[in-house]
N, C-alpha and C positions, 0 to 999 in steps of 0.2 A: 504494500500500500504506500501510495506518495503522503510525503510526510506532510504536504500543504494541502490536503484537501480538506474542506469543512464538512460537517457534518449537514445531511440533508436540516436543507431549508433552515440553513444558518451562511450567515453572507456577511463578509465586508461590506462597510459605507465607505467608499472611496470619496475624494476633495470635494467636489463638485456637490455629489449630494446630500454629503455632511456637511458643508458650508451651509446650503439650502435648509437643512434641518435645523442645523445652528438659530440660522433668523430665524426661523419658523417658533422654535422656542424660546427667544427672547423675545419676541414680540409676543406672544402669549402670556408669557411670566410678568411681561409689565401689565399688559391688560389684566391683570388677573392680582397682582400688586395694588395696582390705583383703585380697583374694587373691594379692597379691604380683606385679600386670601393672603394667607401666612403661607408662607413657604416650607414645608417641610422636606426630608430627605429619612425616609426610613429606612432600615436594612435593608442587605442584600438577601441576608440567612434570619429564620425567627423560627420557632418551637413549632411542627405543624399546627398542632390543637388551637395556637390562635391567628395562623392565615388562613385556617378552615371555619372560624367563626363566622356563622351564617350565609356560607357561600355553598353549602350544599353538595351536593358529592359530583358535582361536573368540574370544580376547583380542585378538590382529589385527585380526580385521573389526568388532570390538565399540569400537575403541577410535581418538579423534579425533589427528588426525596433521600437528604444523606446521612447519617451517624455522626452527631456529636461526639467530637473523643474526648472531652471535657466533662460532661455531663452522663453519656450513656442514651442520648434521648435522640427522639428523631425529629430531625431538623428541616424546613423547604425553603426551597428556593424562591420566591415573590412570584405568583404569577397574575398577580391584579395586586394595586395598591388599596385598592381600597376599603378592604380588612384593615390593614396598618395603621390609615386615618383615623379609622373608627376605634384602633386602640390607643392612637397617641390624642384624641379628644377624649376619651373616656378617664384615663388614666394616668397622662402628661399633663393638658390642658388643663382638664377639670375645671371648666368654667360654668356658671351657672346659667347663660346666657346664648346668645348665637353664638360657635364659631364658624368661622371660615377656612381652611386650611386647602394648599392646592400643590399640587409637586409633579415633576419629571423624572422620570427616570427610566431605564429596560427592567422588564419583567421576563420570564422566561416561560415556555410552552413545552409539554412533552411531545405534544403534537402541534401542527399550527390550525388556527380557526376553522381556517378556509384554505383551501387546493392552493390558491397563488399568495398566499401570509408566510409573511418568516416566523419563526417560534422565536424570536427575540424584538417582539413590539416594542419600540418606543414610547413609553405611554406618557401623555399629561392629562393632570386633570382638574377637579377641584371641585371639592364638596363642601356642603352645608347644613352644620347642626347644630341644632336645639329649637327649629320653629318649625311646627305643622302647617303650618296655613297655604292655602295658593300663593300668595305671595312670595314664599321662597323656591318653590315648584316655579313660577315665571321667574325669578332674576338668575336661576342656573339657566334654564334652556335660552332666556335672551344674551346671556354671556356666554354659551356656549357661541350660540350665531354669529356672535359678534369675534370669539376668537379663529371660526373658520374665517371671515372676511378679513383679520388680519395678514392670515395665509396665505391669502392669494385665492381662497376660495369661493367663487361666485355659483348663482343658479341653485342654489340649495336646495331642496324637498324636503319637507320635516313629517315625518309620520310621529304621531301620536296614540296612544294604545291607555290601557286600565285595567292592573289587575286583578282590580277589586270586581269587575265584572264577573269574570270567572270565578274567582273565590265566593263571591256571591251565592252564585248558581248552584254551587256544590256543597258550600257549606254544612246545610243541614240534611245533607245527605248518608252519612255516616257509611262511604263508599269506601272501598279497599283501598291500601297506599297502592298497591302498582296499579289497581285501574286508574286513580289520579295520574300516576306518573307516564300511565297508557295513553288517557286524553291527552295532557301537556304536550307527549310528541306527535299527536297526529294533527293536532290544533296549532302547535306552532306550525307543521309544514303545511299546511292546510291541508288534508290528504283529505277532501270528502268523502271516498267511498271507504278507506280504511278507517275513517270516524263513523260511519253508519253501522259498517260491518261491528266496529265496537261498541255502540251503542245497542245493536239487536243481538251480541252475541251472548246474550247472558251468562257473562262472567261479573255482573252484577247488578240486583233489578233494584237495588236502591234508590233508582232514579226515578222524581215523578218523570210523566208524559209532557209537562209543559219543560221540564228546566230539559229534560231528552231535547226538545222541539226546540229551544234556543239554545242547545248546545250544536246542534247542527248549523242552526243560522249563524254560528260565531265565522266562520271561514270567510262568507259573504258578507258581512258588514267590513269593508274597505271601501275606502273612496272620500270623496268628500264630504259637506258640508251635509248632504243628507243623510247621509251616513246615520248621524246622529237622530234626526227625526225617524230615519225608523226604525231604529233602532228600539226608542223611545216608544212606538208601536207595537213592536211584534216582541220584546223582552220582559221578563214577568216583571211587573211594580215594584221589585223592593226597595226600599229608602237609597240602599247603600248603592244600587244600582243608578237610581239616579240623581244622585251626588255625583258619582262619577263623571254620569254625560254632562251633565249643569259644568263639572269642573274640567273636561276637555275642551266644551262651548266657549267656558270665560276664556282659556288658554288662546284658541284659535282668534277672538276677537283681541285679544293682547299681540299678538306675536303676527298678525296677516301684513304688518310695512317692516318686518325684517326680516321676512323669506317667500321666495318666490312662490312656491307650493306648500300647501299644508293639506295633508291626510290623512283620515282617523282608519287605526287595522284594531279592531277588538279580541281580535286573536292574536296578538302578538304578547306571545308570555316570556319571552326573549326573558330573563333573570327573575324568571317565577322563583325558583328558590329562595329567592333573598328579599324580591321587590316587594313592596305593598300597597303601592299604589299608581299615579302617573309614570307612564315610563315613555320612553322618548329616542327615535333614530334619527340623525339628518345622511343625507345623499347627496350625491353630485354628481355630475355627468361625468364620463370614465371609469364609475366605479360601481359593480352592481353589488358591490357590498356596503355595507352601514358604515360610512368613514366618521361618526360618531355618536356615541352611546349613553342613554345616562335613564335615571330615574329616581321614585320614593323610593326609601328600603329602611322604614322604621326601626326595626326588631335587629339588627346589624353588632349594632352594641349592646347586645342583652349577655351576651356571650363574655361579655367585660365587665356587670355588674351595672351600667349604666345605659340603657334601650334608651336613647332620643332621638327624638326624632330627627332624620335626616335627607337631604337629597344631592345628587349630584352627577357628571360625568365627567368620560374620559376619551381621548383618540388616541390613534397612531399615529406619531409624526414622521414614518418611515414610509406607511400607507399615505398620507397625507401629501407628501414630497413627491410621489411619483404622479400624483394630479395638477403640479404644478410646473410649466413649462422652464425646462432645465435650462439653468444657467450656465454657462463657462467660470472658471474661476478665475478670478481676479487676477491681472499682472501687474506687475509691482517697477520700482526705480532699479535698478543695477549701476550702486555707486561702487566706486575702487576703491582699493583697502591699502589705506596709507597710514601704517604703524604712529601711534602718538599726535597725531594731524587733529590739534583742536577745534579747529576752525571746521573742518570734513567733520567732526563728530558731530557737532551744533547743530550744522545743517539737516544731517541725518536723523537727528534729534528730532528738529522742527518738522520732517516732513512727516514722519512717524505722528506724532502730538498731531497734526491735520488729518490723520487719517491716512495715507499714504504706506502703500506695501514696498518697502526699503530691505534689497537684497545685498549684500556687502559682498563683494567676490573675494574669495579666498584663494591667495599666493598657491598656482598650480592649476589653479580650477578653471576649468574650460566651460565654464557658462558661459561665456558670451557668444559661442559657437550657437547656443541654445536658446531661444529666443519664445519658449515656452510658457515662462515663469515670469519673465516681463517685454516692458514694449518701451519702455524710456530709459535714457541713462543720465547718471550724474555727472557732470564733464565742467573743465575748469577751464572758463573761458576767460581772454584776458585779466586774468589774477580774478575773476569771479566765479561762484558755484552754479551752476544752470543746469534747468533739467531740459532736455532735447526731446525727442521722439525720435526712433530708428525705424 
């Protein structure tokens, strides 16, 4: 075996579009700064028992697993931050109040999400806790919008979803765990005919006939603005039911002048394990996957001794990057390297402090054959420093 080869769907970020990344995350981290998110930076390695903190057993098979030789205990590797948050609010923070906290950083995948994903996402994100209310459910999703537009990303579609719908529906059903975990996956892929097939295969008749009849309609409510009216219609009455719709409603009339499209899916239980209420994808053109994610997930920090309420999301800025039309990377000045030359350092000083990518050539060194890394030189004209173009 070549000793430089990566492991499948593990990759170098070569200059160009690690640069590209770079801004991508400092423009985020300031937007996300000036909105009053603290920065954090959690481990790389933490105790499984608390990255598995109400992330459900898809975070399990998702996530790489080593032997503390310190301890004796079993250790994982990150593969969502956002357990971490939930334990550095619960337990760092400990504020009685909203926090806000928001970070960057790679997370690792045993497998990746999706056929064309690396198992080494890039994630940023930033969550929100200690208020229920819609109002923190809108200032995550209009700050998510607002940090794709930083990116460079236009044309958005934002689908909208509620998982309180379907837990509604079932709740006083007192249905088996794996027919629950049977619905969730044929209901997220919308599979109609293997939802009916499980609906008459009586592997459990806990179901009345009405919540059966609007578990079927959950695939077909997509789309827009009507969505909701008939939903509203043809979905049994309960209260929590329509809290829901009322709160997708307010959301869509909040959020319709910062994104081009908005679409409610009632079957999208996309982090039904953890979520408990609004949950939320945006889109883009180039990518048929969710280039970002977020939602409710109350119950999060129970697992820490402290359940508040929270909500938030997260992207890839790796996925992110390759929807943004590639840059070349910058060329820089190519000054000559004149041992103890105060007056050449100053200079070199100055153009660096403006900003300026200042290459010093080193005694031997045949860059200037190479005209890759820059495109001006520093050259001493009539006893003065000038920079030229070649």
């Amino acid at each position: 075996m070549r000793n430089w080869l990566l492991p499948e769907y593990v990759e170098d970020v070569l200059p160009s579009e690690a640069l590209r990344i770079e801004k991508m995350r400092r423009s985020i981290l300031d937007l996300l700064l000036v909105h009053g998110y603290q920065y954090v930076i959690p481990p790389l390695l933490e105790y499984v028992e608390s990255l598995l903190s109400g992330s459900g057993s898809d975070m399990n098979l998702r996530m790489f697993k080593v032997l503390d030789q310190l301890s004796g205990r079993m250790m994982g590797v990150r593969a969502d931050s956002t357990p971490q948050t939930a334990r550095i609010d619960a337990h760092l923070m400990n504020a009685k109040g909203v926090t806000r906290l928001c970070y960057a950083n790679s997370v690792l995948h045993t497998v990746p999400c999706e056929i064309t994903r690396t198992r080494e996402p890039f994630q940023i994100g930033a969550e929100l806790y200690g208020h229920s209310g819609l109002e923190s459910d809108l200032e995550i999703q209009r700050l998510m919008l607002r940090c794709l537009a930083v990116s460079g990303i236009d044309e958005i579609r934002l689908d909208l979803g509620h998982v309180t719908i379907f837990r509604s529906l079932i709740k006083d059903s007192d249905i088996l765990p794996e027919f629950e975990v049977d619905l969730y996956n044929v209901l997220q892929t919308k599979d109609t005919a293997a939802l009916r097939e499980l609906l008459c295969s009586g592997l459990d008749r806990r179901l009345d006939k009405h919540v059966r009849d609007a578990l079927m309609l959950l695939p077909e409510l997509y789309g827009g603005r009507e969505i909701l009216m008939h939903a509203r219609k043809m979905l049994p009455s309960h209260p929590e039911i329509e809290s829901a719709l009322s709160q997708l409603e307010a959301i869509e009339e909040e959020l319709e002048a910062y994104v081009d499209t908005i679409t409610f899916d009632l079957s999208d239980l996309r982090g039904y394990h953890y979520h408990t209420g609004m949950v939320f994808a945006a889109y883009a053109q180039g990518s048929a996957n969710a280039i970002a994610l977020g939602g409710r997930y109350d119950e999060i920090g129970k697992a820490f001794g402290r359940a508040r309420p929270a909500t938030g999301f997260s992207m890839d800025l790796r996925e992110l990057s390759r929807l943004i039309s590639p840059d070349t990377c910058p060329r820089g000045i190519l000054a000559p390297y004149k041992r103890n030359d105060k007056e050449l350092e100053k200079i070199i000083e100055q153009l660096r402090n403006e900003g300026h990518i200042v290459i010093t050539e080193l005694p031997g060194n045949e860059i200037e054959k190479d005209a890759l890394y820059y495109d001006r030189k520093l050259i001493l004209h009539n006893g003065v420093w000038e920079v030229v173009g070649i």
